[in-house]
N, C-alpha and C positions, 0 to 999 in steps of 0.2 A: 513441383510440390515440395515444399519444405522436410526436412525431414525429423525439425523438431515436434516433441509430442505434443498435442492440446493439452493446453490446458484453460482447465474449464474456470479455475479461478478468474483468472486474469482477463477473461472475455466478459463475465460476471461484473468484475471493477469497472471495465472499460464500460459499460453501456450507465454504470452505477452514476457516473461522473457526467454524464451524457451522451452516449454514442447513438448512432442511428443506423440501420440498416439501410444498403441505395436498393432500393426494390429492384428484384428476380439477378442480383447480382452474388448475393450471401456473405458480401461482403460489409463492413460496417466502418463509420469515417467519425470521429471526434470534435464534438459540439461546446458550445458553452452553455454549463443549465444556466446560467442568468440570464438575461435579456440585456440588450448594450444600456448604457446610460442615454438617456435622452438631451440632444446636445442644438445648438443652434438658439435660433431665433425662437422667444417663447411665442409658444399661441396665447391669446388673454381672451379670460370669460371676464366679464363685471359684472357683479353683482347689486344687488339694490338692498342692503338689509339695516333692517331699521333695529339700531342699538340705544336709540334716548328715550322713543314716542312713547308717550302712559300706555298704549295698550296694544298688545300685537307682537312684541318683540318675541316671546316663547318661539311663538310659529315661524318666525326671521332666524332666531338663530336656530332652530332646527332645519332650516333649509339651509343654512350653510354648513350646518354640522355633516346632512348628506354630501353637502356637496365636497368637502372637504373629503373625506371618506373614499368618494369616485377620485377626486386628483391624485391623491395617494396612489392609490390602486394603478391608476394610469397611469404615472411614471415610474413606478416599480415595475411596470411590465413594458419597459420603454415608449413610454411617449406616446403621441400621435404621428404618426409619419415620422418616427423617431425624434421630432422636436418635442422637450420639455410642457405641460399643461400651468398656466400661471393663472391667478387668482387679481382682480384688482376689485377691494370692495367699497365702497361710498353706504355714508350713514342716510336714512329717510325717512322723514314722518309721515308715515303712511297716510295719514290723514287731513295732508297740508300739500293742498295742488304745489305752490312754490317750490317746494322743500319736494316733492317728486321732479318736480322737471328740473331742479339744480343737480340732482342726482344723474338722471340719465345723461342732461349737459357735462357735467363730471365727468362721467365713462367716457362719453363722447371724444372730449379733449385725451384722456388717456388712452385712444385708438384703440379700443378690444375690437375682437373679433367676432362676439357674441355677447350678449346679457341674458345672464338669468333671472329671474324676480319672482319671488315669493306669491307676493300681492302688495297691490295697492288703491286703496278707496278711491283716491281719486285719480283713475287711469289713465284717462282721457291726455290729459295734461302731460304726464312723461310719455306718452304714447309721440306725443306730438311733435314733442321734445327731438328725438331721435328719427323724425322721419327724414330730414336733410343728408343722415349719415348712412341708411338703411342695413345696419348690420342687423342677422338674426335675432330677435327677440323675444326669447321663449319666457313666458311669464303662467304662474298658478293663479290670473287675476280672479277668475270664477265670475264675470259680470257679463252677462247678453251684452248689455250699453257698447261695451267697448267690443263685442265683437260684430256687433250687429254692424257698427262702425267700417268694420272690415269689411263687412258684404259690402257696402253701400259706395266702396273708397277702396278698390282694390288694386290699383296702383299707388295708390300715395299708402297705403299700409300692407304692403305685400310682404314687407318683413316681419310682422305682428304675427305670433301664434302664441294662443292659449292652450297651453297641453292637458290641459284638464277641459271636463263639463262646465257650463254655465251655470249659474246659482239662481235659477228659473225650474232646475232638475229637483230640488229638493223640496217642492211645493208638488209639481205633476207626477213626485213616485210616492208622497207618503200615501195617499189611501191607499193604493196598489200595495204598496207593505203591510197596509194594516188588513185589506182584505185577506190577503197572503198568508197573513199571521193567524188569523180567525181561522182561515179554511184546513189549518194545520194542524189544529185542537191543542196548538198550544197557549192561547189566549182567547179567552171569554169575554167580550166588552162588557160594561154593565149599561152601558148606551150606546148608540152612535153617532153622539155628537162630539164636534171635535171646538174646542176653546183656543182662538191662537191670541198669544203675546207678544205685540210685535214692538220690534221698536224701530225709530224713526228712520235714520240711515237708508237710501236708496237700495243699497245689496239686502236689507230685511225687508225691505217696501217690496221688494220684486216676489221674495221668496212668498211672502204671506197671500200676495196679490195672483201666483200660479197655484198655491195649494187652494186657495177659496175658488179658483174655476175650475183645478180639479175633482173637488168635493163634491161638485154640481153634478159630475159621469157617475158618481160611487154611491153606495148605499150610505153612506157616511155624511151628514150634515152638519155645518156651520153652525155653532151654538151662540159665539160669540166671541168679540174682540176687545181685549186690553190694549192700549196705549203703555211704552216705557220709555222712558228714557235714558241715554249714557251719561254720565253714570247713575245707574240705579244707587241710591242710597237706604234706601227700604224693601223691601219686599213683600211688606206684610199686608197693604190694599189688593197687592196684584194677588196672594194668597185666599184672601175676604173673596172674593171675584170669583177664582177657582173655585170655589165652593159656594157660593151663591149661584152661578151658573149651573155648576153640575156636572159638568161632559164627561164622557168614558175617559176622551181620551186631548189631554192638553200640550198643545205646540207653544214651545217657549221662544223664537223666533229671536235670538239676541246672537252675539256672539264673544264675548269678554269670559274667559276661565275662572277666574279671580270672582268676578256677579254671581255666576252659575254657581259656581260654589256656595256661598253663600245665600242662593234661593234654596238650595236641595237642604241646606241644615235649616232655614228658616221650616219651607215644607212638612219635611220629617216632623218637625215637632208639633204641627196639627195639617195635618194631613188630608186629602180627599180617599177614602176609601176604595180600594180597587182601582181606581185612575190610572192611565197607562200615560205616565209624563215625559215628551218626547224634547229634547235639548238638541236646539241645531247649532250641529258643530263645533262651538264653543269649547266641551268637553274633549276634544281630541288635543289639547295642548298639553302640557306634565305639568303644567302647576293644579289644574283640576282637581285631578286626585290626588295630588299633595296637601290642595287646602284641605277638599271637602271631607275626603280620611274615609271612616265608614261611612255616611250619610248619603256618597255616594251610588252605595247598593242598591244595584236595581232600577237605575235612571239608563231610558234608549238615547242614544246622539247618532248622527250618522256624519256621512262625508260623499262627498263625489270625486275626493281625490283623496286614496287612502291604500298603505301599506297591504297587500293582498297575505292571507296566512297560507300561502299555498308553499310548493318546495320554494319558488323562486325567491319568493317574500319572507319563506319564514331562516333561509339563509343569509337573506341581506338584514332583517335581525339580529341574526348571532355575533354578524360581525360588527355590526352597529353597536351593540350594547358592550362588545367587544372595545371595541375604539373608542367609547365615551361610558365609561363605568359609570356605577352608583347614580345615576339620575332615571326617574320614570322617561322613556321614550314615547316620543310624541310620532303616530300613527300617520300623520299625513306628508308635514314639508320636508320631513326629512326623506321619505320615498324619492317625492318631487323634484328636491335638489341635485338627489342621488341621480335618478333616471335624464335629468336636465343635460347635463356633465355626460352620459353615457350618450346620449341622443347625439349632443353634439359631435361627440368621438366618430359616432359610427356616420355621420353626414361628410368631415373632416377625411375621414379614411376613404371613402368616394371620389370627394372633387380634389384632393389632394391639395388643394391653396383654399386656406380659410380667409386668407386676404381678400378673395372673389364672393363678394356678399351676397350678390346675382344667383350666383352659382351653389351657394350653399342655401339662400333660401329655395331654391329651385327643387334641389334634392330633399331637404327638412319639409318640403308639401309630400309629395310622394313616398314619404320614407314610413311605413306601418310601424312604431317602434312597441315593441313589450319589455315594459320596465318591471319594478318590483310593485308600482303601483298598475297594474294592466296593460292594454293596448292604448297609446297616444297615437290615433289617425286623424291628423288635421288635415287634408285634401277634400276639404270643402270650403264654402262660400266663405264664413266665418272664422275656418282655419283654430278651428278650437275643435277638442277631441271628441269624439263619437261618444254617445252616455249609452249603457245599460242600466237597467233593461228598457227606458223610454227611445234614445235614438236608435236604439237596434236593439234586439229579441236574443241574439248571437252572441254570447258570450265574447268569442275570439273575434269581436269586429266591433268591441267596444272597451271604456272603461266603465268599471261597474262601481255604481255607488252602495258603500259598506254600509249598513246598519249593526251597530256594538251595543250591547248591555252590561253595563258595571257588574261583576261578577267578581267576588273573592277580593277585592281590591286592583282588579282589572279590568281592562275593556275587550269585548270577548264577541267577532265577529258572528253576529245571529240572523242574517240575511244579506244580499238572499244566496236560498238554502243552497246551492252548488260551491257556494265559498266558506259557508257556514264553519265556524268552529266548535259552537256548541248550540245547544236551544235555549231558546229565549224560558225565563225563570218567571214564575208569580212573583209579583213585585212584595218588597215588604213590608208592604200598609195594605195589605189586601184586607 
């Protein structure tokens, strides 16, 4: 035994700087607090994000703002398997089959090891694109079509997983909310009939086409349907409509931030009376409430792939708004990008060779992942995530589709009620 004194200082320092105790020895041995630099061969995600296309880009580049944020992260805490996380990303018009599959062709030729994607309207086609390469391809497409694809085709798209719910989910849960909401006494219908607005595009044709058969189980009936189309340049017939029909309660079935905005200020200013006007989706981008300002107050949107306000979500917020100051954050692809990035990390640290695409989509079926947007359990037929509360009742064996109310110049989680951040508000044209 030594016969110098302790001192209590300098054991203090040492653990300050990093030290560790070796267990049941009382002994302690000197660390580095940083993590090594990540070194070697990069691993490569590519991306698919659309920076020219007239509509869509908000939600693109908020999926790479997530996704940026996770690569960060990941290499400040050394790497994946200590190799560096690399970025390759390609421009796409969401809306132009060609211009999808030159995209994925693009990745392709620049060997990544995975794709992430946003979305894209016409899926099909960059789906197709990448089946000769089969690297993982986790995409927020939100389309049955293309995953139904998968069921149907499950070797030739075994590397296809949509990590979010299909956009079939946002037709079979709205009555189930609106019953929900009634039985809660926080909303009074002044009818139950529901007005939907749909516009042409297959992703609004599906959605309009499962809320009208869901209507059929619910105490809630079909009053009637508007025709729109992209771009809406008017608003003021589909307006004449909402109010010749009547309904409690009007489904705006579009999806452009920039329209929506300007139906809610058209609206406002001759309004249907107590109406509970529901906006699909659309409103979860940040120019939304940038355009519409106040006019916005008190308009429902929801999502089936969306930022959760719980500890986990409302911490990858802080640092979110942290990393990209002064701009409204957009509640959905920025989770998505985020979680995409994360998903992969944690599939990559398993099979340890992201090269082996076999092997990583193998573990990416089986892999429960809980990101800051829910559970992504794609180990099924489809290979797209589990939806609450319609594909499961279970919270933790699903992702759950948010329902928001514009509140204070925010969007303010009000179903359902286990996620809830606040309750839902009498609208302000009651």
């Amino acid at each position: 035994m030594s016969d110098k004194p302790f001192d209590r200082r300098q054991l203090v320092k040492g653990f300050a700087a990093g030290a560790a105790l070796t267990a049941g020895t009382g002994r302690y041995s000197m660390a580095s607090a940083a993590p090594a630099k990540p070194t070697g061969e990069p691993i490569l995600i590519g991306l698919t994000i659309s920076q020219t296309a007239a509509a869509g880009v908000a939600d693109h580049h908020d999926h790479l703002n997530g996704s940026t944020l996770a690569l960060e992260e990941i290499n400040a805490a050394g790497g994946i398997n200590g190799r560096p996380l690399e970025f390759r990303i390609v421009d796409v018009d969401l809306l132009n089959a060609e211009s999808c599959q030159a995209a994925i062709r693009n990745l392709v030729d620049q060997k990544v090891h995975a794709i992430s994607s946003p979305f894209l309207f016409v899926p099909i086609p960059a789906m197709d694109a990448s089946v000769g390469y089969g690297c993982p391809y986790v995409n927020g497409n939100t389309q049955r079509a293309s995953t139904d694809l998968v069921a149907a085709h499950p070797d030739k798209y075994a590397h296809m997983f949509q990590m979010d719910p299909s956009e079939v989910y946002y037709g079979e849960t709205f009555p189930i909310f609106l019953q929900d909401l009634e039985k809660s006494g926080a909303w009074k219908p002044r009818n139950n009939k529901v007005h939907i607005v749909q516009e042409q595009i297959a992703y609004n044709q599906t959605i309009s086409h499962s809320c009208q058969a869901a209507l059929k189980n619910s105490k809630f009936e079909l009053a009637g349907i508007t025709d729109i189309q992209y771009p809406v340049q008017d608003w003021g017939p589909v307006i004449q409509d909402i109010k010749k029909i009547g309904a409690g309660t009007v489904m705006i079935d579009h999806w452009v931030a920039a329209e929506y905005a300007a139906f809610v200020k058209q609206f406002r200013s001759n309004p249907l009376k107590d109406t509970l006007v529901y906006l699909q989706y659309g409103p979860s981008q940040p120019e939304f409430l940038e355009l519409a300002g106040k006019a916005a107050e008190g308009f429902v949107w929801s999502t089936v792939l969306g930022v959760y306000a719980d500890k986990k979500g409302a911490e990858f917020r802080e640092k979110y708004k942290k990393r990209f100051p002064g701009k409204v954050m957009g509640l959905c692809y920025t989770g998505a990008g985020y979680d995409i990035v994360y998903m992969m990390k944690e599939v990559w640290e398993k099979t340890k060779k992201p090269e082996d695409f076999k092997a990583s989509c193998e573990q990416l079926r089986k892999t429960a992942f809980r990101g800051v947007c829910g559970w992504s359990i794609m180990d099924n037929k489809r290979q797209e995530a589990v939806q609450y509360p319609v594909g499961t009742q279970d919270l933790e064996k699903g992702m759950s589709q948010l329902y928001f109310q514009v509140q204070d110049k925010q969007s303010k989680i009000i179903y359902p009620f286990p996620l809830k951040e606040t309750e839902f508000k009498t609208v302000p044209w009651a």
